[in-house]
Backbone as JSON, one array per atom type, in Angstrom:
{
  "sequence": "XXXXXXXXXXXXXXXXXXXXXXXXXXXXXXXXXXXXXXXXXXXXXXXXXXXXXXXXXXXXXXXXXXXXXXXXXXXXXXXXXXXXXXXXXXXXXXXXXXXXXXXXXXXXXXXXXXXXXXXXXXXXXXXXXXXXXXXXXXXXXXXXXXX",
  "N": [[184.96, 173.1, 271.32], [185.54, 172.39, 274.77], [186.29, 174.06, 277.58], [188.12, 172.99, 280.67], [188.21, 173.26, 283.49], [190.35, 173.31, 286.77], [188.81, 173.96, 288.73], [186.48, 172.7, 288.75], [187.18, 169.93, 287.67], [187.89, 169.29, 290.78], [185.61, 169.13, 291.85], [184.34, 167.25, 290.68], [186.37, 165.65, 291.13], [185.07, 165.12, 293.85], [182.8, 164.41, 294.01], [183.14, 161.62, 292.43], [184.74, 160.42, 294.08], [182.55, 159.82, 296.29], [181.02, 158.29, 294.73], [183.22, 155.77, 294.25], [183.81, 155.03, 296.41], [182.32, 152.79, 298.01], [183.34, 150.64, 296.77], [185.37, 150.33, 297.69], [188.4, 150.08, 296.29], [192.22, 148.41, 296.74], [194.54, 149.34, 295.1], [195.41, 152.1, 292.82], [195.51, 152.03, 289.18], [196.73, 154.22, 286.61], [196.17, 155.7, 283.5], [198.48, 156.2, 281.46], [198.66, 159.4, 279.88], [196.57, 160.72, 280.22], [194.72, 160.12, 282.88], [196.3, 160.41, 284.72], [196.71, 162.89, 286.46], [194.35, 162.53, 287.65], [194.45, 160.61, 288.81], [196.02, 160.12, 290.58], [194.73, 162.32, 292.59], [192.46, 160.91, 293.24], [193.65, 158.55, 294.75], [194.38, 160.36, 297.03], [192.22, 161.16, 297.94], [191.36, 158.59, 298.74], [192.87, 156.95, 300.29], [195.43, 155.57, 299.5], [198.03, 154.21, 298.87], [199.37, 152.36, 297.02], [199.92, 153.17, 293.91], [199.86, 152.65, 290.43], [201.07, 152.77, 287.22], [200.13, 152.26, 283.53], [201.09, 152.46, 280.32], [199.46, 153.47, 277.29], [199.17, 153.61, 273.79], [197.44, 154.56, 270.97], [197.8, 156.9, 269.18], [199.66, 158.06, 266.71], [200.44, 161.46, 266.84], [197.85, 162.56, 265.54], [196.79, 160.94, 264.46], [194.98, 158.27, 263.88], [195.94, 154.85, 265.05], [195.92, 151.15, 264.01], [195.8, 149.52, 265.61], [196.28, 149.36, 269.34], [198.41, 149.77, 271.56], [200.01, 148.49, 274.53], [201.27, 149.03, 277.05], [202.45, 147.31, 280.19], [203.86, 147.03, 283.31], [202.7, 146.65, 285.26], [201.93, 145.24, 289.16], [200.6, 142.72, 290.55], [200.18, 141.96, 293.67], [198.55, 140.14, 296.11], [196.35, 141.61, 296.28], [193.04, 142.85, 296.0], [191.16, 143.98, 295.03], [191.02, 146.68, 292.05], [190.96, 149.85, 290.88], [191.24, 151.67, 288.03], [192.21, 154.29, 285.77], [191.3, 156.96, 283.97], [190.95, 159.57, 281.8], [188.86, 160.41, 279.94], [186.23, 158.75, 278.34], [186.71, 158.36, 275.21], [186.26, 157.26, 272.64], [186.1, 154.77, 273.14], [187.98, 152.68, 272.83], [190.16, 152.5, 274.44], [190.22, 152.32, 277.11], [188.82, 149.96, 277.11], [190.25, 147.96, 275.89], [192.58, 147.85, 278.32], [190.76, 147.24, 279.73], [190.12, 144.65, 279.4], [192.63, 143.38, 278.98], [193.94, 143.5, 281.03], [192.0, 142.23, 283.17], [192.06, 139.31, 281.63], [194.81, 138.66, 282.28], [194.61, 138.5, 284.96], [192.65, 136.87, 286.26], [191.59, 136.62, 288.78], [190.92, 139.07, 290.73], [189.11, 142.34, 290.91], [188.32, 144.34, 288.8], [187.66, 147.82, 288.4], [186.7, 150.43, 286.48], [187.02, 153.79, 285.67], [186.2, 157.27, 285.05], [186.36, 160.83, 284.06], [184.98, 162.07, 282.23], [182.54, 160.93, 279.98], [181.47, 159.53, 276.44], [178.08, 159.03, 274.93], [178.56, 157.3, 272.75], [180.82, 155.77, 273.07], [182.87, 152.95, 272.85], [182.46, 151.53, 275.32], [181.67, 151.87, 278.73], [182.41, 153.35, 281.54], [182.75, 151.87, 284.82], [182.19, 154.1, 286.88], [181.66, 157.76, 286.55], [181.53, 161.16, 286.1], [180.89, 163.35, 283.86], [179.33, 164.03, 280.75], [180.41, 163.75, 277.92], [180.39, 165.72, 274.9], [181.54, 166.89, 273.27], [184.78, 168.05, 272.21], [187.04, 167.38, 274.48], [189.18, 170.41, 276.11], [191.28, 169.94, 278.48], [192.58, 171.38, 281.81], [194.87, 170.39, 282.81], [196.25, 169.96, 280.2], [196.09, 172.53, 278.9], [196.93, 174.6, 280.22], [199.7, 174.4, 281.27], [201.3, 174.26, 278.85], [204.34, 175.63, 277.79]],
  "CA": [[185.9, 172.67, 272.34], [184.97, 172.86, 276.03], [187.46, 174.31, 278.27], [187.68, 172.04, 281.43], [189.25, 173.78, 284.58], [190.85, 173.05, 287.67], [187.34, 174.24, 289.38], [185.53, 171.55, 288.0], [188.3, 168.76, 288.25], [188.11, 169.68, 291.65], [184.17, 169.21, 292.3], [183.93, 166.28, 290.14], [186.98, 164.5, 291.86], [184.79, 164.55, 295.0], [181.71, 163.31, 293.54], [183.87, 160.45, 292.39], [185.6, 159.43, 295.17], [181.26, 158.96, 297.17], [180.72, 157.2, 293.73], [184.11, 154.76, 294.46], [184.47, 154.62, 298.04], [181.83, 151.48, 298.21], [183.81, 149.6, 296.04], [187.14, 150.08, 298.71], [189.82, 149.56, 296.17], [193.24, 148.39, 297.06], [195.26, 149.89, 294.33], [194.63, 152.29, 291.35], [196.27, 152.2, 288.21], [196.54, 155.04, 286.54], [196.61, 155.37, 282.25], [198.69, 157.63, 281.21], [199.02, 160.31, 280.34], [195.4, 161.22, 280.61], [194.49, 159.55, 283.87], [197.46, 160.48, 286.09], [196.3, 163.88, 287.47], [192.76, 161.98, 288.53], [194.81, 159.2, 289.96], [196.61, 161.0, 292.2], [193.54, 163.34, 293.31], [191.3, 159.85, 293.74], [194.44, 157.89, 295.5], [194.84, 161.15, 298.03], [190.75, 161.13, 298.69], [190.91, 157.21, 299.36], [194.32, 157.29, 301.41], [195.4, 154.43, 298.54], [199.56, 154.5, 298.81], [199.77, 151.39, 296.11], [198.91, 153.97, 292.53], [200.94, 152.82, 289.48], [200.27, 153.56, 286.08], [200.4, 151.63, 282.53], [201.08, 153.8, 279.16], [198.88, 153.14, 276.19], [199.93, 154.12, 272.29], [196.6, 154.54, 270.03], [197.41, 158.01, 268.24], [200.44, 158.78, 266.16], [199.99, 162.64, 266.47], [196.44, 163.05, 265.28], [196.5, 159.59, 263.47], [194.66, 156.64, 264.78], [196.52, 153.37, 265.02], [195.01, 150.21, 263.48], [195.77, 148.46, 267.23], [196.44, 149.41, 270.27], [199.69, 148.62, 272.59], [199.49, 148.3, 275.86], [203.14, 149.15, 278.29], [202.11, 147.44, 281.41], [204.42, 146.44, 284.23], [201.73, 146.65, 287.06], [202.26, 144.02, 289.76], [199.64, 143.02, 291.49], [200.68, 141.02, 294.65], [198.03, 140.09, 297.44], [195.69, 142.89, 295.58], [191.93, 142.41, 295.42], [189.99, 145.21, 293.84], [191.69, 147.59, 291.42], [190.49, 150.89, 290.18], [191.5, 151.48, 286.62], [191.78, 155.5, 286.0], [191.49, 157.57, 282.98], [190.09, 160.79, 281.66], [187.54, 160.34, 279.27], [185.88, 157.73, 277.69], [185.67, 159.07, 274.26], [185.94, 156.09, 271.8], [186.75, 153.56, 274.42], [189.1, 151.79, 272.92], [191.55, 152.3, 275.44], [189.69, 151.39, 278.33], [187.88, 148.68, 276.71], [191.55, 146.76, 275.68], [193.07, 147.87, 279.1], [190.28, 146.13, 281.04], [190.48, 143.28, 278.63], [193.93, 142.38, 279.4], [193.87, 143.57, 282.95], [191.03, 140.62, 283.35], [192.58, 138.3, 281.36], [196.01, 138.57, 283.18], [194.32, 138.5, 286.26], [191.09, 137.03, 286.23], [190.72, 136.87, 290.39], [190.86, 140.61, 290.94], [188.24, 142.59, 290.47], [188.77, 145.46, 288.81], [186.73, 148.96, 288.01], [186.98, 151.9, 285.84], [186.49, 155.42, 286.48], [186.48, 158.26, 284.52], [185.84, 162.3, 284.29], [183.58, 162.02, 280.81], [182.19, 159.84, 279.18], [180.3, 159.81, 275.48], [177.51, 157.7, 274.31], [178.78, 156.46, 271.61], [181.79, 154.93, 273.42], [182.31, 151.23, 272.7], [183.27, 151.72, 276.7], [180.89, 152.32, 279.61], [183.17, 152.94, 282.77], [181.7, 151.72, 286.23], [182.56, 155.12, 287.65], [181.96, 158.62, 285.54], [180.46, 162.1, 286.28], [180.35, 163.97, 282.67], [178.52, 163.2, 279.63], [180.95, 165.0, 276.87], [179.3, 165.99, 273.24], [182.22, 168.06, 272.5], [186.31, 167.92, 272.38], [187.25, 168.72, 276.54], [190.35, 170.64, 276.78], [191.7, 169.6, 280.2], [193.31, 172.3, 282.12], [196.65, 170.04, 282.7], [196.84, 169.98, 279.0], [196.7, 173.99, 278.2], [197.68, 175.29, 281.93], [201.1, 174.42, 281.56], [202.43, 175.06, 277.92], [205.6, 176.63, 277.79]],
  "C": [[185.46, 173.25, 273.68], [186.17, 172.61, 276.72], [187.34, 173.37, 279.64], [188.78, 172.52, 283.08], [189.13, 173.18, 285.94], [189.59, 173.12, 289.23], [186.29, 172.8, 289.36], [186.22, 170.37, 288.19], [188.09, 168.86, 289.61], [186.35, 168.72, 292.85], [184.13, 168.1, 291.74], [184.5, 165.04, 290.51], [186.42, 163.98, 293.3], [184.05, 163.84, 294.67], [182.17, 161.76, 293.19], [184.33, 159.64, 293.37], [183.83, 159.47, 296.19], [180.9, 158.05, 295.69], [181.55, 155.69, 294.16], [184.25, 154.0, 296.0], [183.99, 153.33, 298.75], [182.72, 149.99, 297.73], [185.09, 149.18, 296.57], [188.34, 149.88, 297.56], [190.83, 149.2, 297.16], [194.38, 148.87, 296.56], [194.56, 150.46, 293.42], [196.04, 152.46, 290.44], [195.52, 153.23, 287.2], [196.72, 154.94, 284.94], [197.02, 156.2, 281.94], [198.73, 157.98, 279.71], [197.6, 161.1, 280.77], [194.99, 161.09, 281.9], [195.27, 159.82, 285.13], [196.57, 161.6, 287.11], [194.83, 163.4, 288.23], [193.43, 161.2, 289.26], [195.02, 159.68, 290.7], [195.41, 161.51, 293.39], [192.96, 161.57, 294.03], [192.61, 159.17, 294.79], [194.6, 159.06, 297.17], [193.53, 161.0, 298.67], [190.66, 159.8, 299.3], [191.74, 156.8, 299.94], [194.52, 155.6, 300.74], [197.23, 155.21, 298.28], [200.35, 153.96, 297.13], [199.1, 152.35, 294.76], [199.89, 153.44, 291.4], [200.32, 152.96, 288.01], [200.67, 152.33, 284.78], [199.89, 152.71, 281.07], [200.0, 153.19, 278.0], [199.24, 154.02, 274.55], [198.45, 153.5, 271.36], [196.83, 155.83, 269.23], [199.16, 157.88, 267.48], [199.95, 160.15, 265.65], [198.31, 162.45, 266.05], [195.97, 161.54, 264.71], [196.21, 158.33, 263.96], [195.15, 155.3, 264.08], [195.7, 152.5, 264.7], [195.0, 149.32, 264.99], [196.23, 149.41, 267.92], [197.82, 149.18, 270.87], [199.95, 149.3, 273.62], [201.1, 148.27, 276.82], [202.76, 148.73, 279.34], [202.97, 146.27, 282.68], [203.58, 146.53, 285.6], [202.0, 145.22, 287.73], [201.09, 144.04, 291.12], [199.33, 141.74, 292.71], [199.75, 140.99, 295.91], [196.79, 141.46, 297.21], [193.68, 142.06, 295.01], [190.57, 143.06, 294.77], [191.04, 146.18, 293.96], [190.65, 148.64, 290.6], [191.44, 151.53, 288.9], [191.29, 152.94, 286.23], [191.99, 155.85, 284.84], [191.03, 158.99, 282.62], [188.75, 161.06, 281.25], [187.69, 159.56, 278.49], [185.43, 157.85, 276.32], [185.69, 158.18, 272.88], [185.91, 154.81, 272.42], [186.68, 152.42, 274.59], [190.07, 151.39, 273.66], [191.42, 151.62, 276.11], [189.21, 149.96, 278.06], [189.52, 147.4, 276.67], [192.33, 146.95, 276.85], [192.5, 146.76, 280.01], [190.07, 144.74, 280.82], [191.99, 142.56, 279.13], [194.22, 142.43, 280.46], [193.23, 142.13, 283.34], [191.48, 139.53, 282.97], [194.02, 137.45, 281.73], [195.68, 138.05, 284.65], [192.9, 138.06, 286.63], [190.88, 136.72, 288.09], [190.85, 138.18, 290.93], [189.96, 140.93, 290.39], [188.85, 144.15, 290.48], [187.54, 146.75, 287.96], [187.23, 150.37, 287.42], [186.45, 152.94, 286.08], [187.55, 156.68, 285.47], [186.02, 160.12, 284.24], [184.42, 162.43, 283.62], [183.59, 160.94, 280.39], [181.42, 159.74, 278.1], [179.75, 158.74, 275.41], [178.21, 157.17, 273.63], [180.15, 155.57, 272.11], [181.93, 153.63, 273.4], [182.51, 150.4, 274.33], [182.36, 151.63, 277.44], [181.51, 152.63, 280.67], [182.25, 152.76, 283.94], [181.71, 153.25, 286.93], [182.16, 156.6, 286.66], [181.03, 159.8, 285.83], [179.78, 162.9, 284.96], [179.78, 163.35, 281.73], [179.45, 164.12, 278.62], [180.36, 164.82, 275.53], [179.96, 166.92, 272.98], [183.77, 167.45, 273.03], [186.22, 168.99, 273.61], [189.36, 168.83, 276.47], [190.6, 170.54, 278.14], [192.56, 170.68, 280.63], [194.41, 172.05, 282.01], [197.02, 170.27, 281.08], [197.38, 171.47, 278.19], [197.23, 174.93, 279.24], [198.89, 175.48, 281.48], [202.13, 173.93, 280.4], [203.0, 176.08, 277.7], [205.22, 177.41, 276.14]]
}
């Protein structure tokens, strides 16, 4: 397990935002619960007001779901490139069926993913991504701030 601190989030959210900044979004959507604390950071670096988020449900506790399901009230009105945010790409399933129905909902938007890590073996690639992970990344938000 590789610890993943607030240092590093920090350094990696800049590199990201000269990776994104060509691509101008107009909105990012954010996946939660993994993806939020990057959204924010990337929405504050690209002065991006429009951020909303859509939930995803693949684990019961430790136990992977045979599908996917997808919570997404995003509205995307007068909107022509979307950035698509997550943490890590580490089977990527998520991303892969997010940007599937994102596209297929919306096929005149153009939309791009962006993420912290990313493994080979992902069935994923995101357009955006600074790490290469080859190990389970504890995220700081995740052990920072249990009570």
């Amino acid at each position: 397990m590789k610890y993943y601190a607030y240092e590093n989030f920090r350094e990696d959210t800049r590199k990201l935002l000269e990776q994104i900044k060509a691509f101008q979004p107009e909105m990012i959507v954010g996946i939660a619960r993994g993806g939020l604390s990057l959204s924010h950071a990337l929405a504050e670096g690209l002065n991006i007001r429009d951020v909303q988020t859509l939930r995803t449900e693949l684990y019961d506790e430790s136990e992977k779901r045979d599908a996917i399901t997808i919570h997404n009230n995003c509205v995307f009105e007068h909107i022509k490139r979307v950035l698509v945010v997550d943490d890590i790409a580490d089977s990527g399933d998520t991303l892969k069926a997010v940007m599937s129905e994102l596209l297929e909902k919306n096929s005149k938007i153009e939309f791009r993913s962006c993420t912290l890590f990313y493994k080979r073996t992902s069935v994923y690639e995101p357009h955006y991504w600074i790490n290469e992970a080859d190990d389970w990344i504890d995220f700081f938000w995740e052990r920072d701030f249990n009570l």
